[in-house]
PDB file of N, CA, C and O in Angstrom:
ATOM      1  N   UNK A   1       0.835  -1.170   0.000  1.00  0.00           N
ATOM      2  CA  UNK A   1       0.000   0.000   0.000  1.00  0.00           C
ATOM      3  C   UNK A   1       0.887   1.244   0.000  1.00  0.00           C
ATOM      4  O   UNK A   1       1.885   1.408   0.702  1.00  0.00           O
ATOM      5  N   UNK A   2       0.456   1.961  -0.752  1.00  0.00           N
ATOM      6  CA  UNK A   2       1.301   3.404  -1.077  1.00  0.00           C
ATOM      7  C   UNK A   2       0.647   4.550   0.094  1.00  0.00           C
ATOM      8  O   UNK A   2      -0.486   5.016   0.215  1.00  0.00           O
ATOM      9  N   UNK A   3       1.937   4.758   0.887  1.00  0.00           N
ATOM     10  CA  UNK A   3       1.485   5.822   2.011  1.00  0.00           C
ATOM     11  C   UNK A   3       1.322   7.726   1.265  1.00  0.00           C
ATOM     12  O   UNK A   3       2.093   8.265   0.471  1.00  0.00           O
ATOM     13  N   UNK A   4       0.166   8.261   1.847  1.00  0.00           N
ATOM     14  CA  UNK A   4       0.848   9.541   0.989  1.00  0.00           C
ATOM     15  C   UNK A   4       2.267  10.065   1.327  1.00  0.00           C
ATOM     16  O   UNK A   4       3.086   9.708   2.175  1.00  0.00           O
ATOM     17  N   UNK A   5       2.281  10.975   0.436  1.00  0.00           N
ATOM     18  CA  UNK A   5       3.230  11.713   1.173  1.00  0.00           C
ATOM     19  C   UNK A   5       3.032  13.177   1.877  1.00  0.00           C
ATOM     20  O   UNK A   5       1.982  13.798   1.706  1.00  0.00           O
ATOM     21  N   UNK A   6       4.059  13.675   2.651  1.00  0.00           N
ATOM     22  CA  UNK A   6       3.768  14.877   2.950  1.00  0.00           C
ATOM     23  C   UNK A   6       2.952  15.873   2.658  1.00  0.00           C
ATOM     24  O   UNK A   6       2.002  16.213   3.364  1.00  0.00           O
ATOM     25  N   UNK A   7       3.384  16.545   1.280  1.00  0.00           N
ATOM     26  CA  UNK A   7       2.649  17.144   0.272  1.00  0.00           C
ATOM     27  C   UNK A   7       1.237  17.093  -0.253  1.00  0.00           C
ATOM     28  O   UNK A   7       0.470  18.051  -0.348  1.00  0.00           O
ATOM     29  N   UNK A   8       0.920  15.394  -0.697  1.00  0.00           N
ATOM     30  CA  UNK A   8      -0.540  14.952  -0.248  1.00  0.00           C
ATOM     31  C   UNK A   8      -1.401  15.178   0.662  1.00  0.00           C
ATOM     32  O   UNK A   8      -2.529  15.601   0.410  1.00  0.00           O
ATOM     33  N   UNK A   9      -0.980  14.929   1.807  1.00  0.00           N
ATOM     34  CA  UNK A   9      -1.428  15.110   3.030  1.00  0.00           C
ATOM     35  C   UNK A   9      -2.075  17.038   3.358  1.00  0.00           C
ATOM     36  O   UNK A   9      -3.165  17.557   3.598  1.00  0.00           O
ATOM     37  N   UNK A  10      -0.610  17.537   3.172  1.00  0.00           N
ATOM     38  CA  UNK A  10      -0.670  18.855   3.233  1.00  0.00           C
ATOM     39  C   UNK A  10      -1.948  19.265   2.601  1.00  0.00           C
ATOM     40  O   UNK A  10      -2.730  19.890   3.318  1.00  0.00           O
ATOM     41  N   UNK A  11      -2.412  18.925   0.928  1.00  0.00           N
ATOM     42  CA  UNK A  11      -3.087  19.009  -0.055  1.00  0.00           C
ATOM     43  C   UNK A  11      -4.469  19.130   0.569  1.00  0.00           C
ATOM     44  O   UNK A  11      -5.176  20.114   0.787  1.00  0.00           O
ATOM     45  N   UNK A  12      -4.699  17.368   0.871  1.00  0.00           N
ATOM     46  CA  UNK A  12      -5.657  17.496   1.294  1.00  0.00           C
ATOM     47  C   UNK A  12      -6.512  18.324   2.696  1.00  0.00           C
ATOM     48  O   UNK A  12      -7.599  18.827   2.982  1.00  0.00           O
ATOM     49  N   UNK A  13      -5.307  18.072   3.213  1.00  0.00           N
ATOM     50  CA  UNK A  13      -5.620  18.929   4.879  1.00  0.00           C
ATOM     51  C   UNK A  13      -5.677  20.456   4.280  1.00  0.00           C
ATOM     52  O   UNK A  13      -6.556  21.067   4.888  1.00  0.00           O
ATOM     53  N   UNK A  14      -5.275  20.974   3.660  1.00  0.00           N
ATOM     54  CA  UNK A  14      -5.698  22.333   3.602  1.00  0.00           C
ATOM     55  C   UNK A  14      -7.294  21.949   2.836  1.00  0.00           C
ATOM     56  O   UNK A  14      -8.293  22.278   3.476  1.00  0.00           O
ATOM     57  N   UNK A  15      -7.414  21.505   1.963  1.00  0.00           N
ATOM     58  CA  UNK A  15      -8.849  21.171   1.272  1.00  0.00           C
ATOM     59  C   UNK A  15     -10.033  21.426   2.155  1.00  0.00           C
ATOM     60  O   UNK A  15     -10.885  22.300   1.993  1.00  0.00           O
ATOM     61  N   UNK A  16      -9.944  20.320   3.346  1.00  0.00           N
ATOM     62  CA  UNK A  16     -10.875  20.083   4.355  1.00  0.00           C
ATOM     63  C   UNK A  16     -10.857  21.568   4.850  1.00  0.00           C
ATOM     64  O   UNK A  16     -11.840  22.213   4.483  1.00  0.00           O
ATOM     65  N   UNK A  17     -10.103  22.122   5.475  1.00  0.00           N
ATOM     66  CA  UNK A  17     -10.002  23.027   6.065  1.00  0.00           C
ATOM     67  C   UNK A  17     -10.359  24.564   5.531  1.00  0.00           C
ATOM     68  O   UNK A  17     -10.469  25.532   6.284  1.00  0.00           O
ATOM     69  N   UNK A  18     -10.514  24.599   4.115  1.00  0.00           N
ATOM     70  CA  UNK A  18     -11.041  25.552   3.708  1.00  0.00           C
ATOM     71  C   UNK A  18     -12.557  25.106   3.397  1.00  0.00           C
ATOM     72  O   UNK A  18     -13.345  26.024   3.628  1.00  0.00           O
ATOM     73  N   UNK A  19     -13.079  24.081   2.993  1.00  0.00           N
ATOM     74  CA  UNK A  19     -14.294  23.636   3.347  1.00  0.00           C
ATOM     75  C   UNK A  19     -15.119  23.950   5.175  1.00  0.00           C
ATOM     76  O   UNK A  19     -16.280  24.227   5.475  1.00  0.00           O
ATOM     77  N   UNK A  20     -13.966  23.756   5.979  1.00  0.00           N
ATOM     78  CA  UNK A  20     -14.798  23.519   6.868  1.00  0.00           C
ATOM     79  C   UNK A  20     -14.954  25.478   7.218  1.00  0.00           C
ATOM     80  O   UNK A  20     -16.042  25.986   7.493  1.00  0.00           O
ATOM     81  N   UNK A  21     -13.965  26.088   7.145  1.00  0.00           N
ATOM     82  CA  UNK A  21     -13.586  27.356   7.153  1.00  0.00           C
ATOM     83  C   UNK A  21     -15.026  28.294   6.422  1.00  0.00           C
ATOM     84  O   UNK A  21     -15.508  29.335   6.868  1.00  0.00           O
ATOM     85  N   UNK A  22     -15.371  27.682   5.449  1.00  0.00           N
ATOM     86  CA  UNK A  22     -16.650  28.276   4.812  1.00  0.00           C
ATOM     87  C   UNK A  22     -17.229  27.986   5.626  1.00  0.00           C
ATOM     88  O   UNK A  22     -17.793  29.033   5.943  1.00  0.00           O
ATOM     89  N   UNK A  23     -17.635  27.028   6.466  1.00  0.00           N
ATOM     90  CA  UNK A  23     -19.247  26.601   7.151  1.00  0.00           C
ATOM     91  C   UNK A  23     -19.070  27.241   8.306  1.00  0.00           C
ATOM     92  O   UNK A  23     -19.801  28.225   8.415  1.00  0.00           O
ATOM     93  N   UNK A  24     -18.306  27.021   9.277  1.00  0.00           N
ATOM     94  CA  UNK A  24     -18.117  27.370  10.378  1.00  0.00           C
ATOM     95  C   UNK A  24     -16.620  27.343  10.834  1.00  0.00           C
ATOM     96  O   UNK A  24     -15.786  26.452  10.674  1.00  0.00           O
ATOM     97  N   UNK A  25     -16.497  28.682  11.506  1.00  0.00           N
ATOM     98  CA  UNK A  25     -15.153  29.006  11.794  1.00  0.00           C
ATOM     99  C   UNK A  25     -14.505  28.176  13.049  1.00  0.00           C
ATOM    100  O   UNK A  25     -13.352  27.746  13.097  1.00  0.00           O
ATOM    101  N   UNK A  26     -15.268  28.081  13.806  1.00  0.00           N
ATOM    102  CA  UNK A  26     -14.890  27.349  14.933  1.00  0.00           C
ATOM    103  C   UNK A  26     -14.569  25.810  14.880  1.00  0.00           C
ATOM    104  O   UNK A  26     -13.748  25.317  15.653  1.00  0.00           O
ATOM    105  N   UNK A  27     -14.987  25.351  14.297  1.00  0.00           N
ATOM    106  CA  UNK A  27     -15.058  24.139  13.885  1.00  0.00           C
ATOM    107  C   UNK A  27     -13.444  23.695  12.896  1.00  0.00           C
ATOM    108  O   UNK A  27     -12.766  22.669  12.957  1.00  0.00           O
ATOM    109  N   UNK A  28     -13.270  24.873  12.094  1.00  0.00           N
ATOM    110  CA  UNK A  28     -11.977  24.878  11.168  1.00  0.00           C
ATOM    111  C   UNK A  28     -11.586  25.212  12.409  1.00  0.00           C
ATOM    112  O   UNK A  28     -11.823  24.165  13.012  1.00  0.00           O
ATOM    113  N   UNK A  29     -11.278  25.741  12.964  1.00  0.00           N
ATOM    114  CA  UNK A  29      -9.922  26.274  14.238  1.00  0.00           C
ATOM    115  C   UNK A  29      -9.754  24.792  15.176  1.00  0.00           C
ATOM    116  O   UNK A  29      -8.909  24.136  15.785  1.00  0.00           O
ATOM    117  N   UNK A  30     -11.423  24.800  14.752  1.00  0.00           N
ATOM    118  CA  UNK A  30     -10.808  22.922  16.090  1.00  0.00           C
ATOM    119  C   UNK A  30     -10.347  22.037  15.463  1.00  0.00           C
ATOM    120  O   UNK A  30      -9.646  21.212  16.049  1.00  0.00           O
ATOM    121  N   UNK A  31     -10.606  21.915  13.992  1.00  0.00           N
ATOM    122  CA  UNK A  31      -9.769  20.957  13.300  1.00  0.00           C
ATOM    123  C   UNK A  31      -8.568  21.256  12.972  1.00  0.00           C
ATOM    124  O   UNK A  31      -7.955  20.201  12.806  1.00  0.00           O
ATOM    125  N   UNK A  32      -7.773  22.336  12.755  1.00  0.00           N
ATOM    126  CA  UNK A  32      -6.493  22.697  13.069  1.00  0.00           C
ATOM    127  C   UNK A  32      -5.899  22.432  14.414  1.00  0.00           C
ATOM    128  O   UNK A  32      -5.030  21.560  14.452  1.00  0.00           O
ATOM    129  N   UNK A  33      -6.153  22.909  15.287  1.00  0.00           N
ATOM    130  CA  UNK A  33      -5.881  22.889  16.297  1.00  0.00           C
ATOM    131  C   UNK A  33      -5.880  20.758  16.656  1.00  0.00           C
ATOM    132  O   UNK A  33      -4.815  20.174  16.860  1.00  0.00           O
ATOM    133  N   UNK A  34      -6.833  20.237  16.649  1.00  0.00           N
ATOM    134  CA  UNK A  34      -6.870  19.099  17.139  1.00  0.00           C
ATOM    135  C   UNK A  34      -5.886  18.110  15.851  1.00  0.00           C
ATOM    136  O   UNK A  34      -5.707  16.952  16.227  1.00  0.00           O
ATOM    137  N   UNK A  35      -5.192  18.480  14.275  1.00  0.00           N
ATOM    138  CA  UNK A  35      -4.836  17.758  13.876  1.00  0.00           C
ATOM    139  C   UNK A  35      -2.907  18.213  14.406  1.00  0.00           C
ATOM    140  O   UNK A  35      -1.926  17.543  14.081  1.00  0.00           O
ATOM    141  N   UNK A  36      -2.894  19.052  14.962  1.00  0.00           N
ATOM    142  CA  UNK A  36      -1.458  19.603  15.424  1.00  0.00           C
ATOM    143  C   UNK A  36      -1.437  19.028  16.710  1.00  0.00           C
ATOM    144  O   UNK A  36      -0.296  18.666  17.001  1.00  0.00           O
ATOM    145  N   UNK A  37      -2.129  18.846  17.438  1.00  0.00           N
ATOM    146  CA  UNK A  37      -2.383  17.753  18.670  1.00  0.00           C
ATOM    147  C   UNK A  37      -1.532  16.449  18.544  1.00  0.00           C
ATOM    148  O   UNK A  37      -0.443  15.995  18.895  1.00  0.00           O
ATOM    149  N   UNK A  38      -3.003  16.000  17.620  1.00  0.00           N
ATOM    150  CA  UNK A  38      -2.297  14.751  17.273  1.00  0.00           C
ATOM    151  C   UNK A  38      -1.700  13.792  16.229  1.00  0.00           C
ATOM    152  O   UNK A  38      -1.709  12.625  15.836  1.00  0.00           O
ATOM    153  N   UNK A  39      -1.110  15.168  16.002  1.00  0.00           N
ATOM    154  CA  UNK A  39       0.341  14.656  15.301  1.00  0.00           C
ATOM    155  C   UNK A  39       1.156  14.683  15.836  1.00  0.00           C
ATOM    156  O   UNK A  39       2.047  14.009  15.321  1.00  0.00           O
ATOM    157  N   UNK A  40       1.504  15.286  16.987  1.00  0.00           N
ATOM    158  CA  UNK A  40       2.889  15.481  18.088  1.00  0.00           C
ATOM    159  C   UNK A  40       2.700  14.344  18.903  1.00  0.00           C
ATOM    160  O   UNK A  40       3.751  14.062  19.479  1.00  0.00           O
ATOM    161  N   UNK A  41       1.700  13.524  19.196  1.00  0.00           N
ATOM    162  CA  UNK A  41       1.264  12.536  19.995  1.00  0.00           C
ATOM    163  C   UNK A  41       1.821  11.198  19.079  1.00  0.00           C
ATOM    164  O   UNK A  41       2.583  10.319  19.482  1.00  0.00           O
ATOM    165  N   UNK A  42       1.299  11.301  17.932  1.00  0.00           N
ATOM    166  CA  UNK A  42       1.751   9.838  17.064  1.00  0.00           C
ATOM    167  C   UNK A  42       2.895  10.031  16.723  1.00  0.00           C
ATOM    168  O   UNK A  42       3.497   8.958  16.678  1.00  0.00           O
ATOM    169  N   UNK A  43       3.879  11.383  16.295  1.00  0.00           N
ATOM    170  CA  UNK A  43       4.970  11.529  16.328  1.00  0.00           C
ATOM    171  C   UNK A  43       5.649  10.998  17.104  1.00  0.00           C
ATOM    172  O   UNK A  43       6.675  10.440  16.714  1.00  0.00           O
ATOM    173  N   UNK A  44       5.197  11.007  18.810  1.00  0.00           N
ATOM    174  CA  UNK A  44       6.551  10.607  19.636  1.00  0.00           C
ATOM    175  C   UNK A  44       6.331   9.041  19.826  1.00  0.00           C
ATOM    176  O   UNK A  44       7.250   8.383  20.313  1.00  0.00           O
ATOM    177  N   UNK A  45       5.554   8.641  19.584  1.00  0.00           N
ATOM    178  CA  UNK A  45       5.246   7.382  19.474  1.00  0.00           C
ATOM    179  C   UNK A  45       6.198   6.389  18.187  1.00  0.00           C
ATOM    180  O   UNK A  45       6.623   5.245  18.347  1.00  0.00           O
ATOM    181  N   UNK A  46       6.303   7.044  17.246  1.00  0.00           N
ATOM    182  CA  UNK A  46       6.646   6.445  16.024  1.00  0.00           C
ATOM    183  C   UNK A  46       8.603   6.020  16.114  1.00  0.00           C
ATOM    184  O   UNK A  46       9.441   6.813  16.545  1.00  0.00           O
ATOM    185  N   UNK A  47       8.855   4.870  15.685  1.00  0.00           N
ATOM    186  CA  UNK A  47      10.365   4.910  15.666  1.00  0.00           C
ATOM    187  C   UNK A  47      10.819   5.889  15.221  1.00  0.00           C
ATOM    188  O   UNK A  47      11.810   6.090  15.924  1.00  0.00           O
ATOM    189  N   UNK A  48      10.731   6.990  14.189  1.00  0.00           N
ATOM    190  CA  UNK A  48      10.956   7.442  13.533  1.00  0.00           C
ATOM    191  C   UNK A  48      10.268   8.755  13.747  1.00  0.00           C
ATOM    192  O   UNK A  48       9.728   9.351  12.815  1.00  0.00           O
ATOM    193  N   UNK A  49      10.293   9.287  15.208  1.00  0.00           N
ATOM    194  CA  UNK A  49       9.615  10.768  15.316  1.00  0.00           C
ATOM    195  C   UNK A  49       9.746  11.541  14.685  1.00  0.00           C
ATOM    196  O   UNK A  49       8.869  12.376  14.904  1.00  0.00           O
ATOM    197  N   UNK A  50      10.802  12.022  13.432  1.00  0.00           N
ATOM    198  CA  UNK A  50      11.076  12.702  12.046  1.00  0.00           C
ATOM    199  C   UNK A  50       9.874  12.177  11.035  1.00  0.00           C
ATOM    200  O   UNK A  50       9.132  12.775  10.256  1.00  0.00           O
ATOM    201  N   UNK A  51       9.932  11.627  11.181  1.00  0.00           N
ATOM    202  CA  UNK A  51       8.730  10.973   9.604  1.00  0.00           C
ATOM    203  C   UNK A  51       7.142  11.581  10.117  1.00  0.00           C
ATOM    204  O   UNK A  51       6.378  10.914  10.814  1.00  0.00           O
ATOM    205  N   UNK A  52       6.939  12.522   9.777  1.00  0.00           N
ATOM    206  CA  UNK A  52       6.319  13.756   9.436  1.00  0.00           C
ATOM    207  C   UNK A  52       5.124  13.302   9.050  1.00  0.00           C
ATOM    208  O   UNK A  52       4.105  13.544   9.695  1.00  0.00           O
ATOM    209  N   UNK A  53       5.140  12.501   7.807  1.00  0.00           N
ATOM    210  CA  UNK A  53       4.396  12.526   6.385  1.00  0.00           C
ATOM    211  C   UNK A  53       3.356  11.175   7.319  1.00  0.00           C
ATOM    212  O   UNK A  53       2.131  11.088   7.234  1.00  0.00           O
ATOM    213  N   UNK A  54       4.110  10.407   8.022  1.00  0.00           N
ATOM    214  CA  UNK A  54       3.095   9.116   8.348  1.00  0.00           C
ATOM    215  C   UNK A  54       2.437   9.765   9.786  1.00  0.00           C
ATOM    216  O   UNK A  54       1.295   9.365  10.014  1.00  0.00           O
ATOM    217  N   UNK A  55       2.851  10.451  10.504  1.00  0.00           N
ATOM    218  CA  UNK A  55       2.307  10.787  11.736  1.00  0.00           C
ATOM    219  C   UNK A  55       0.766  12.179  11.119  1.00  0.00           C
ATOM    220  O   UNK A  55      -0.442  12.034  11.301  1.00  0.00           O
ATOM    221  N   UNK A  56       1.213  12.922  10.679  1.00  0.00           N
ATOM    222  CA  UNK A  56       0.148  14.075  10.033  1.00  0.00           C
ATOM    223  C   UNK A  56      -0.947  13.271   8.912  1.00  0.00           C
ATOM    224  O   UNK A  56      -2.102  13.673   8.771  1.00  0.00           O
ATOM    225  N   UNK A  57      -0.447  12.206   8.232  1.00  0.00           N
ATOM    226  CA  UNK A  57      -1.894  11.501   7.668  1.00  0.00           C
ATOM    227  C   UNK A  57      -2.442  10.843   8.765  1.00  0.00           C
ATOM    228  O   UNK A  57      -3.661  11.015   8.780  1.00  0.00           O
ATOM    229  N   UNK A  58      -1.984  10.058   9.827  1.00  0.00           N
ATOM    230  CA  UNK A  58      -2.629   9.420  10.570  1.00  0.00           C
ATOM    231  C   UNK A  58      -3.479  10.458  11.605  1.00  0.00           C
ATOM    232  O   UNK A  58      -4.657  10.190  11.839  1.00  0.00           O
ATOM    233  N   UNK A  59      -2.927  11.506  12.143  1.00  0.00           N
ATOM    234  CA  UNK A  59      -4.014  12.566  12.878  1.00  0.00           C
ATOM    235  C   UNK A  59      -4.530  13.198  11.740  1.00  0.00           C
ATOM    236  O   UNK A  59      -4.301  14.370  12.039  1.00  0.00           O
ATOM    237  N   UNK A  60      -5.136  13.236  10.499  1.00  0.00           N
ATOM    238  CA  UNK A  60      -6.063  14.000   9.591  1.00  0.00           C
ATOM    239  C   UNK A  60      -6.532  12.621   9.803  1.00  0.00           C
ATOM    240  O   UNK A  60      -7.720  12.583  10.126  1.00  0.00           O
ATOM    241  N   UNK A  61      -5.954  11.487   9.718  1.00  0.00           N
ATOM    242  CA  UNK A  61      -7.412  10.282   9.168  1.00  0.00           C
ATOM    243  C   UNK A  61      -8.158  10.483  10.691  1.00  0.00           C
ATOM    244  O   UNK A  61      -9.245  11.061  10.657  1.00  0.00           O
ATOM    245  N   UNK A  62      -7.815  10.188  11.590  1.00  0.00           N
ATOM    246  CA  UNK A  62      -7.915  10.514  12.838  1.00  0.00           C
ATOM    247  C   UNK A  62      -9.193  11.611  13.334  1.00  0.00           C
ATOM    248  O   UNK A  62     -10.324  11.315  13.718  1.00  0.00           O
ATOM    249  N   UNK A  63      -8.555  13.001  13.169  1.00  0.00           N
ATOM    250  CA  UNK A  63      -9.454  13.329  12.920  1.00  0.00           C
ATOM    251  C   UNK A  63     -10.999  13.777  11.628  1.00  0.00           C
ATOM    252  O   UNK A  63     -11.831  14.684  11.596  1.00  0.00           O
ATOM    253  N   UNK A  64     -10.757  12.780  10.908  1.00  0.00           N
ATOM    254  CA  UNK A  64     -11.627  13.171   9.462  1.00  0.00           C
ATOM    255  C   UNK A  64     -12.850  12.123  10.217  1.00  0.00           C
ATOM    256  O   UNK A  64     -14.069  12.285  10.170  1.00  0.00           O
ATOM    257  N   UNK A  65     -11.895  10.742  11.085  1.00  0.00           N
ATOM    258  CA  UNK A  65     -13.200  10.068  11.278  1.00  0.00           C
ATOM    259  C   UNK A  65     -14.219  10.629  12.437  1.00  0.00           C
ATOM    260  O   UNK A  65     -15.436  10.465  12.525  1.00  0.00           O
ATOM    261  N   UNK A  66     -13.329  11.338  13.290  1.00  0.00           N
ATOM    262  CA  UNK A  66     -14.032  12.295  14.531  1.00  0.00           C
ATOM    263  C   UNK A  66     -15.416  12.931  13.914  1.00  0.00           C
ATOM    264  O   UNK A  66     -16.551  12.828  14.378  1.00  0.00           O
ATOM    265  N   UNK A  67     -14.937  13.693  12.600  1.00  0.00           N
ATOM    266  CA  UNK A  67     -15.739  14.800  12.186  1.00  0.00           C
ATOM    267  C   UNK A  67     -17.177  14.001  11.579  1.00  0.00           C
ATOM    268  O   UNK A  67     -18.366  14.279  11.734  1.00  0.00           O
ATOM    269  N   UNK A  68     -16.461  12.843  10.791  1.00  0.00           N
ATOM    270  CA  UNK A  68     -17.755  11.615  10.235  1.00  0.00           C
ATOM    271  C   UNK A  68     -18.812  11.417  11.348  1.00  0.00           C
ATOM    272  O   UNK A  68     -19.962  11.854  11.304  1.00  0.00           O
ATOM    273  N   UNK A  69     -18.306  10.756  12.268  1.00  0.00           N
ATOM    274  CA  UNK A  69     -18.959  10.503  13.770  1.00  0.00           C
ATOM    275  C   UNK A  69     -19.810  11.351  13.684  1.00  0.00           C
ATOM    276  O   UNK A  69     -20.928  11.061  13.259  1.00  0.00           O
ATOM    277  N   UNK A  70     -19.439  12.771  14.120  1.00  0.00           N
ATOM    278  CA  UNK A  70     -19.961  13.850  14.908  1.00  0.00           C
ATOM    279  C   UNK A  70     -20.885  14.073  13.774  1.00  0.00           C
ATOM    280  O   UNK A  70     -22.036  14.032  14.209  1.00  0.00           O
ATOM    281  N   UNK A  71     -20.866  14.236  12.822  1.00  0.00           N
ATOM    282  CA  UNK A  71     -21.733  14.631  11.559  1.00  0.00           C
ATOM    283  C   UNK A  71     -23.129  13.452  11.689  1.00  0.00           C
ATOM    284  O   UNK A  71     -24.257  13.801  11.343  1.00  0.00           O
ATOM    285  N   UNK A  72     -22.841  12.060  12.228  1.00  0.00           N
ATOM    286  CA  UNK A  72     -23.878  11.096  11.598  1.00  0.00           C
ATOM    287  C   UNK A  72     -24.082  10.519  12.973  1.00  0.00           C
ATOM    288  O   UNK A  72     -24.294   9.310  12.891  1.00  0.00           O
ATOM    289  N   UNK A  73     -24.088  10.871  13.936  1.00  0.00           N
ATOM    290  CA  UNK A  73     -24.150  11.058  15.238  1.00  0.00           C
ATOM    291  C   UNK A  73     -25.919  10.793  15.048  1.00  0.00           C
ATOM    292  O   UNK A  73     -26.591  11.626  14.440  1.00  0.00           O
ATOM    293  N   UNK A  74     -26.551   9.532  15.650  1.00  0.00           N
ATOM    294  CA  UNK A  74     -27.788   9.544  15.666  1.00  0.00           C
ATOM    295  C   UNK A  74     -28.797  10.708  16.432  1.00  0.00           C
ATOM    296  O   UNK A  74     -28.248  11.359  17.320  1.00  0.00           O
ATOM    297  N   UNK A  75     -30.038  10.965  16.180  1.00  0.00           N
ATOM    298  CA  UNK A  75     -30.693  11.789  16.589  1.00  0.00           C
ATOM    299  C   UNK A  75     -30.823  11.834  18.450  1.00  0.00           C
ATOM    300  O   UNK A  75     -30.397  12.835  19.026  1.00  0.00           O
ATOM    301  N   UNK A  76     -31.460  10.634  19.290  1.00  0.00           N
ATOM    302  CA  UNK A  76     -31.041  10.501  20.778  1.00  0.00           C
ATOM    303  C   UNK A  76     -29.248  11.253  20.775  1.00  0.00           C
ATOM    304  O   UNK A  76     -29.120  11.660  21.929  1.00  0.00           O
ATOM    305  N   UNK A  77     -28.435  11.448  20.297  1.00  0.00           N
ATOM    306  CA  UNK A  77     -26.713  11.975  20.772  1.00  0.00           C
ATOM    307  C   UNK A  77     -26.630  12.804  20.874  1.00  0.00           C
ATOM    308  O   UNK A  77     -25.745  13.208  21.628  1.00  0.00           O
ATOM    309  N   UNK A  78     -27.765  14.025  19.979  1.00  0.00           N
ATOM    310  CA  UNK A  78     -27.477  15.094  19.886  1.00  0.00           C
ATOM    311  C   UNK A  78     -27.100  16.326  20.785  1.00  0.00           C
ATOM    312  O   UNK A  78     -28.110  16.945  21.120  1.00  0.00           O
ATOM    313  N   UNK A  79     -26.495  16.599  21.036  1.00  0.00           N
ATOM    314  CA  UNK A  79     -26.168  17.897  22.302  1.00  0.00           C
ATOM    315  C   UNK A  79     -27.512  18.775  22.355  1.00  0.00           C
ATOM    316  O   UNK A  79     -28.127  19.360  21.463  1.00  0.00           O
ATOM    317  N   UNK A  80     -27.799  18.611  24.115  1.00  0.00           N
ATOM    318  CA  UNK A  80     -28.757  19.801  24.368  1.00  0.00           C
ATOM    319  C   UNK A  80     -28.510  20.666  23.756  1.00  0.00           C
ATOM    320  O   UNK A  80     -27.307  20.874  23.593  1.00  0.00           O
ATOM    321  N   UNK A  81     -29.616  21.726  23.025  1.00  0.00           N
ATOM    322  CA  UNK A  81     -29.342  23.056  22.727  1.00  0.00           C
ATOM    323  C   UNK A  81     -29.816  23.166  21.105  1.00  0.00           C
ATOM    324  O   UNK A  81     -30.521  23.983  20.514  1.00  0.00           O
ATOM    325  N   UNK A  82     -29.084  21.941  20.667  1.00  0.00           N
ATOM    326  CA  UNK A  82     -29.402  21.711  18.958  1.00  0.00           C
ATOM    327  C   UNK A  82     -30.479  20.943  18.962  1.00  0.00           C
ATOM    328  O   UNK A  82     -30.954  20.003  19.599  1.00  0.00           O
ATOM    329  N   UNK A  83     -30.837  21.943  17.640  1.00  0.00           N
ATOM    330  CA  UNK A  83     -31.816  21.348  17.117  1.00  0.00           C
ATOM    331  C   UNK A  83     -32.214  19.901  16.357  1.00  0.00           C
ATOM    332  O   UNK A  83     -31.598  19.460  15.386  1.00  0.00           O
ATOM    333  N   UNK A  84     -33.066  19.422  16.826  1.00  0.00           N
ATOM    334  CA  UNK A  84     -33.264  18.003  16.086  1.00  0.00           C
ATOM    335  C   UNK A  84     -33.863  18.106  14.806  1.00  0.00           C
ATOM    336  O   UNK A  84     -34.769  18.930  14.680  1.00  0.00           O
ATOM    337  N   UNK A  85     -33.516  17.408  13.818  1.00  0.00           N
ATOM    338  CA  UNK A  85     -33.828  17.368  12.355  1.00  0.00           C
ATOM    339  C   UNK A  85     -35.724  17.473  12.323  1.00  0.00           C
ATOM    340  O   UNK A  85     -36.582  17.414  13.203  1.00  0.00           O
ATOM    341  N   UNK A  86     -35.751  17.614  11.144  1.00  0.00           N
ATOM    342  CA  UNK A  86     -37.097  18.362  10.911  1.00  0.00           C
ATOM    343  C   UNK A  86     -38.154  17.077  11.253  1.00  0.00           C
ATOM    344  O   UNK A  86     -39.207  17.092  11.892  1.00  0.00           O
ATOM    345  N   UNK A  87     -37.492  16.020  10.610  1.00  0.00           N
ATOM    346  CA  UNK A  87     -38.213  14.700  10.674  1.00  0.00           C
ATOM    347  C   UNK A  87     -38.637  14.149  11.820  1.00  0.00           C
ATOM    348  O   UNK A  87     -39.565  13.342  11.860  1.00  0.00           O
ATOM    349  N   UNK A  88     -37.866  14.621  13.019  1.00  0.00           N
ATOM    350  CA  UNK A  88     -37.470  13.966  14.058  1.00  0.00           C
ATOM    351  C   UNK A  88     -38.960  14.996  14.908  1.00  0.00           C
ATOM    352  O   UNK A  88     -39.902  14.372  15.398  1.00  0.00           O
ATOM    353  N   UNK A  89     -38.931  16.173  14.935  1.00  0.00           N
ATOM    354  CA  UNK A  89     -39.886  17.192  15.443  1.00  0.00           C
ATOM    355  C   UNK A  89     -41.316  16.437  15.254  1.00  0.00           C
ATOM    356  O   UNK A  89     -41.689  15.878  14.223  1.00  0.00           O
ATOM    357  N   UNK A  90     -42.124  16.558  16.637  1.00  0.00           N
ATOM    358  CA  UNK A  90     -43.501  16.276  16.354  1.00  0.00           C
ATOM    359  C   UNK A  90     -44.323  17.653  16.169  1.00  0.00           C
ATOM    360  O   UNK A  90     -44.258  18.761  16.701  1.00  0.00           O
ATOM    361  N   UNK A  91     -45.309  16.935  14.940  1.00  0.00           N
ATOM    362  CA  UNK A  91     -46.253  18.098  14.804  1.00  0.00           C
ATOM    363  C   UNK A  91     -47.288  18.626  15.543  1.00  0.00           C
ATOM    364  O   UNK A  91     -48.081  17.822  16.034  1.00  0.00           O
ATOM    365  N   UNK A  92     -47.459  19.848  15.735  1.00  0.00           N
ATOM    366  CA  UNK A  92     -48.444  20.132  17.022  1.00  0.00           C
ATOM    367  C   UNK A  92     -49.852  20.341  16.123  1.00  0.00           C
ATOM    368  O   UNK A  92     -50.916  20.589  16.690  1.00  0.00           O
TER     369      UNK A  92
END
């Protein structure tokens, strides 16, 4: 299996991040913020705490699946406060 490389990685992580940057700002700052996390975490872990390119794809996959979750997060999960989907609302 062909690992990306750096550059790839870079590619795509800026991608997401200007996507998420349009929708909501906070959300891009937490996904910055949480993929610089944990990449310093799988970094020191790795034989090879230099190898960059395998520690930064693994915190974007890392967090890409966080964001999946949180996105498809069944209706009972939802955080007080938010709103439940239209479907979900009973009609009065």
């Amino acid at each position: 299996m062909k690992h990306p490389t750096l550059e790839e990685t870079d590619a795509a992580i800026a991608r997401t991040q200007d996507r998420l940057a349009a929708r909501n700002a906070v959300l891009a700052r937490w996904f910055s913020d949480t993929i610089a996390v944990m990449e310093a975490k799988i970094a020191s872990r790795l034989d090879d705490p230099g190898d960059r390119a395998q520690a930064r794809t693994a915190a974007f996959l890392f967090v890409k699946r966080l964001l999946h979750q949180w996105a498809t997060r069944p209706v009972h999960e939802v955080a007080p406060g938010d709103s439940p989907p239209k479907e979900s609302r009973r009609l009065k």
